[in-house]
N, C-alpha and C positions, 0 to 999 in steps of 0.2 A: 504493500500500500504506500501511494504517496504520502506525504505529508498534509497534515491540513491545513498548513498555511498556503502550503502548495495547490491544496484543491481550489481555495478560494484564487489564488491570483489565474488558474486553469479555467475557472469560471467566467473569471473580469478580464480573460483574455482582449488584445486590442481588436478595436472593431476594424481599426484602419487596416491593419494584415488582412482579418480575416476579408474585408472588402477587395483589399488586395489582390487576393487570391480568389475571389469568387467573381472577378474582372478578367482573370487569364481562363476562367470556365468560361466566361458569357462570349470572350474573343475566340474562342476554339468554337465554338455554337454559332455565331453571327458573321464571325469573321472580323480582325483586329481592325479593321476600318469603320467597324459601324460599333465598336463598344467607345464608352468616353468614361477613360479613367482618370477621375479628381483625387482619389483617393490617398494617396502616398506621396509626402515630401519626399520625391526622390531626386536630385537632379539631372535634368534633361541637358545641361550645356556640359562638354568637355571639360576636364581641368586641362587649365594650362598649359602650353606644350612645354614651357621651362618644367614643370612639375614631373614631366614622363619625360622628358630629359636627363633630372635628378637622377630621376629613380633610376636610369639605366649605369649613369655613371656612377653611382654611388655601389649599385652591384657590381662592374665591372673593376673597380679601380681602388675603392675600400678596402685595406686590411681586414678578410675575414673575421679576424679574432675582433675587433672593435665594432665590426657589421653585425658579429652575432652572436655574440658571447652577451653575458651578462652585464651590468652595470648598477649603478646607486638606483637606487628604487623609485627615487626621483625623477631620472632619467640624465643624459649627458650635457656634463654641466655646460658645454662651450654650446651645444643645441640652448639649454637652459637661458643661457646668458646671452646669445643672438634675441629670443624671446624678448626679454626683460630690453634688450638695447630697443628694438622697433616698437615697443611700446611706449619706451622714454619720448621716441621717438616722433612717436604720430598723437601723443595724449601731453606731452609735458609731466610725466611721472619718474620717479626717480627710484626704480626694480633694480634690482639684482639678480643674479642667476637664483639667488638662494631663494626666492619670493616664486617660483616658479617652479612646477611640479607637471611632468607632460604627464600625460594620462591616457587611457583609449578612448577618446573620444568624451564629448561634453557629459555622457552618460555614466559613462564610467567617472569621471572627473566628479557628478554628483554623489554618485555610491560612496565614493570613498570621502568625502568631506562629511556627509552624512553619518557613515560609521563613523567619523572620527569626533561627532561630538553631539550624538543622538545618545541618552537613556534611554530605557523604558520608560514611555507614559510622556514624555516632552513630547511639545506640539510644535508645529512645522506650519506656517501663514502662506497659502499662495492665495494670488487674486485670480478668480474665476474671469473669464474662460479661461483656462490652462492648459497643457499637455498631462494629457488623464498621467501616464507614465508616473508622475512624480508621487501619485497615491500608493503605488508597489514600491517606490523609490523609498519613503517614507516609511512603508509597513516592512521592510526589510529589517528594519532596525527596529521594529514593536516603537514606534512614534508613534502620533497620532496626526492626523492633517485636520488642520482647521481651514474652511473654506470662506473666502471672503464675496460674497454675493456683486455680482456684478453691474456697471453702473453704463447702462445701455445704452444712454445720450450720445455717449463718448468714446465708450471703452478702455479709456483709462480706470487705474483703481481708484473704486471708491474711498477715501481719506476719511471720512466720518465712520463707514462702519470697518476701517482696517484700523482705528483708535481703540474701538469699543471692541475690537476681539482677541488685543494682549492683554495675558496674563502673566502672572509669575512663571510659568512653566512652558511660556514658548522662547523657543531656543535658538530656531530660525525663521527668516521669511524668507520664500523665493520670487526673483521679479522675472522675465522673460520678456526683453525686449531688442529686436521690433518682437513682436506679439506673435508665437504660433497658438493659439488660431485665426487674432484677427489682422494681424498685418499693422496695427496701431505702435506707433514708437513712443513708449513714456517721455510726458516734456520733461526740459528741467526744472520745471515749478512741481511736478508729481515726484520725482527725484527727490529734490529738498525736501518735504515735505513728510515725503517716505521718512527720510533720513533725521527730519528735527522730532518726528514722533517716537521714532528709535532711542536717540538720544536720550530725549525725556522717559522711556520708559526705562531704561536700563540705569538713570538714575534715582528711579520710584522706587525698584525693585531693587538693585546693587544686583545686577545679573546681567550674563553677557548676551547679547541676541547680534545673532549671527545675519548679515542680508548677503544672500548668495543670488547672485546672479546671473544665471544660464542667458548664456549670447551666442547661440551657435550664427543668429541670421543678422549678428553685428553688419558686416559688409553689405546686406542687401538693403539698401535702401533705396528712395526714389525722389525727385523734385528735390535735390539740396538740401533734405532732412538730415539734421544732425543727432545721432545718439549719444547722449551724456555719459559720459566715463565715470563709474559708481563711485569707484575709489575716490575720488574728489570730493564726496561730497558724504560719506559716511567710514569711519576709519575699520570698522570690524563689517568691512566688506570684503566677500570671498568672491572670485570670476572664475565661472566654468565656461571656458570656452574647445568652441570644436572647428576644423579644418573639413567639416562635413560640408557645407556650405559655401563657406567662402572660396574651397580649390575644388571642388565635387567632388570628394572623396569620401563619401558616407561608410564605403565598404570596409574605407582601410582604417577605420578607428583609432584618430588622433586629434590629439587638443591636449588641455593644459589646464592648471589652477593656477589661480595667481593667488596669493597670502599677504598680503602687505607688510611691512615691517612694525607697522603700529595697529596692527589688531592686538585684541587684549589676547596673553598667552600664546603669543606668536609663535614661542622658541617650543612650546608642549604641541599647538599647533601642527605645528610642520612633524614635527615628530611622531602624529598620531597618524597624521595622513603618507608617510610613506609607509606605516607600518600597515594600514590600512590597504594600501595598494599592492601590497603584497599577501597577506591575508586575503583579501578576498578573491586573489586568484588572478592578478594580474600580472604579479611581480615589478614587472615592467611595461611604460609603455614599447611599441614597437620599435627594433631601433631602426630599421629601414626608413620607417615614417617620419621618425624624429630627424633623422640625415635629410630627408628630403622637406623638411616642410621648414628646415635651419635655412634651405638657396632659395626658398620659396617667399617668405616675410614679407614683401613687399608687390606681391604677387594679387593676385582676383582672379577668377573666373567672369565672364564676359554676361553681366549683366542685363546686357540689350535685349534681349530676348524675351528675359521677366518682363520687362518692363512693356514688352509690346501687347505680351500674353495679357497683362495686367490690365491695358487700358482695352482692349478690344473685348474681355468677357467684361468688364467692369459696364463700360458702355452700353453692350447688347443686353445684360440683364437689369440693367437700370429702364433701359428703352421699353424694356416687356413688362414693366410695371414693379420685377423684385427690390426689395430695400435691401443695400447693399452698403458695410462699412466701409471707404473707399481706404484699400492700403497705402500705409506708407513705408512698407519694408517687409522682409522675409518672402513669401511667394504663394500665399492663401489668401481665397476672397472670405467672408465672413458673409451672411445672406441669409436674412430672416425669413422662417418658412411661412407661407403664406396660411398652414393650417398649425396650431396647438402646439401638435406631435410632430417630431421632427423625425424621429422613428420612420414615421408612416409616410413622409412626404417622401424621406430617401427610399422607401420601399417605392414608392412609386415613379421618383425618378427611373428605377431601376429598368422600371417596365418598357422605358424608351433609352435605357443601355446607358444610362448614367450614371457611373459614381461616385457617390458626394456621402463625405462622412456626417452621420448628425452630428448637432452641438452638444448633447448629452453625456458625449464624448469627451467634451471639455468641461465638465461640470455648467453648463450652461444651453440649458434646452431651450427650444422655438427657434435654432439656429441649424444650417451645416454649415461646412467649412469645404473649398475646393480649392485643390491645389493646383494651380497653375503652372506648375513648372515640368510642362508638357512639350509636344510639339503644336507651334504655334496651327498648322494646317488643322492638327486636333480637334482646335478649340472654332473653328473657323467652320468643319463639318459638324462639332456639336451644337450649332445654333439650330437649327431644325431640330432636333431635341428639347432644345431647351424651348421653343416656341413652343410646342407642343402641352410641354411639361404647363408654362402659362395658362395657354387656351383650358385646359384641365383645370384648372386653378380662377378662370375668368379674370386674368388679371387685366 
């Protein structure tokens, strides 16, 4: 028998896989040209050609024993410390290699800050709509997630009821911006605000509270949106960041923690977190990835794309009558369902080979979410669908 912690996360399984996967059924059945899969942030644009560059040189011409041997649990300090420089770099901060921990990816980078200073029964702040994930993320470590109701005007977090839901026993908040699911970049008046209520509550209590910030879709922004560098503006702020996004490397599991030198407990900190990354089965990040993502720093994947995907479905489902949050980063539209049950509208998209994850998904129903980071001709044959799907709906 499994475990019963197990049975429940087996249960709460992701809807976005299994959608996933019941997208490559409906394309075997229809034929890949008439299915329209929203469902999976995966990316659709190349990484880099400096990136598959790297990576060929880095195999061919690397000492073995440093390509693939072991290292600090950390990972390689001069990789580390390339990090810490582009960051000085593009933010005005002042990192060290030592502030920098690679990890497998932003997910990994979560787990292990999470072990590293989660008890039993502490509670964990995300703003709703959120990546469901962090609920398994959280109960890995017998947490608890406190969820913060969502403020629909805007899709920024709501600041009055994110006041009124610290207690003594929450230990972290997580913020995710630009926004997967809605594409919304926190200003830096939510920022501050986040961060003056922090302050003030950590001196009510004399306790630390952690704001960790998952940024995998930093780079993808649009219209000259600026995303606020955490660190600036609250000092026991932790950054999980991933190379999924900004080089399209979701597969190869790579990103980083950053730690700051002036979080409380900095020096137990770092200590916990690389014993953590070893513990829970990582040892290390990859060193291939790490080699490669060291020539890579000042690097992007080619944006234009989102961006064209962005305005063309944004445009057409606005035209059909849907209310749509218009993005300003990462690569999902947000799109309130025209019925209750958001459940039942994506069952019905389905029936004209659309799919579109509900919002339930995110803690936040009467919504889906589609991902756009597709091929643009995609989105271009799925408008006849999507009309449809209106006319169905009288919009």
């Amino acid at each position: 028998m499994i475990s019963k912690k197990m049975i429940k996360y087996v249960e709460g399984s992701s809807i976005t896989r299994a959608m996933f996967e019941e997208g490559k059924k409906l394309a075997a059945k229809h034929g890949a040209l008439n299915v329209y899969d929203f469902s999976l942030g995966n990316p659709s644009t190349p990484p880099p050609e400096s990136a598959r560059q790297a990576m060929s040189d880095i195999i061919n011409k690397v000492n073995p024993g440093r390509l693939h041997g072991y290292m600090n649990n950390s990972g390689h300090e001069d990789v580390r410390g390339a990090v810490a420089d582009s960051l000085n770099k593009r933010f005005g901060t002042s990192f060290s290699y030592e502030n920098i921990i690679m990890t497998v990816g932003a997910a990994g980078g979560l787990n292990v800050i999470l072990k590293s200073i989660i008890d039993p029964g502490d509670k964990v702040i995300a703003f709703a709509p959120y990546f469901g994930e962090y609920n398994n993320y959280v109960a890995n470590f017998d947490g608890n997630m406190v969820v913060v109701p969502p403020d629909t005007s805007s899709f920024q977090p709501d600041i009055k009821a994110f006041e009124e839901k610290i207690t003594k026993s929450v230990k972290a908040v997580i913020i995710n911006t630009p926004n997967n699911p809605t594409g919304v970049v926190y200003s830096e008046n939510t920022i501050k605000q986040i961060a003056r209520i922090l302050d003030n509550k950590q001196k009510e209590y004399g306790t630390q509270i952690y704001l960790i910030s998952d940024e995998p879709y930093r780079e993808l922004v649009y219209d000259g949106i600026e995303v606020p560098y955490i660190t600036k503006y609250y000092k026991n702020t932790i950054i999980c960041y991933s190379y999924s996004k900004s080089l399209s490397l979701p597969g190869e599991r790579i990103g980083y923690l950053v730690i700051p030198g002036e979080a409380d407990d900095y020096a137990n900190l770092t200590c916990a977190a690389n014993v953590a990354n070893r513990i829970l089965g990582f040892v290390n990040a990859p060193s291939i990835m790490q080699l490669t993502i060291a020539r890579c720093l000042e690097e992007t994947t080619d944006i234009t794309v989102y961006d064209t995907n962005r305005q063309l479905l944004y445009n057409h489902l606005d035209s059909l009558g849907f209310e749509c949050t218009r993005p300003e980063g990462a690569f999902y539209l947000w799109v309130k369902t025209p019925c209750s049950n958001d459940t039942e509208f994506a069952d019905k998209a389905k029936e004209f080979n659309l799919l579109l994850v509900p919002g339930s998904s995110f803690m936040c129903s009467g919504y889906v979410r589609i991902a756009y980071c597709v091929d643009t001709d995609m989105i271009k044959r799925s408008f006849a669908a999507f009309e449809k799907l209106a006319a169905y709906y009288n919009l």
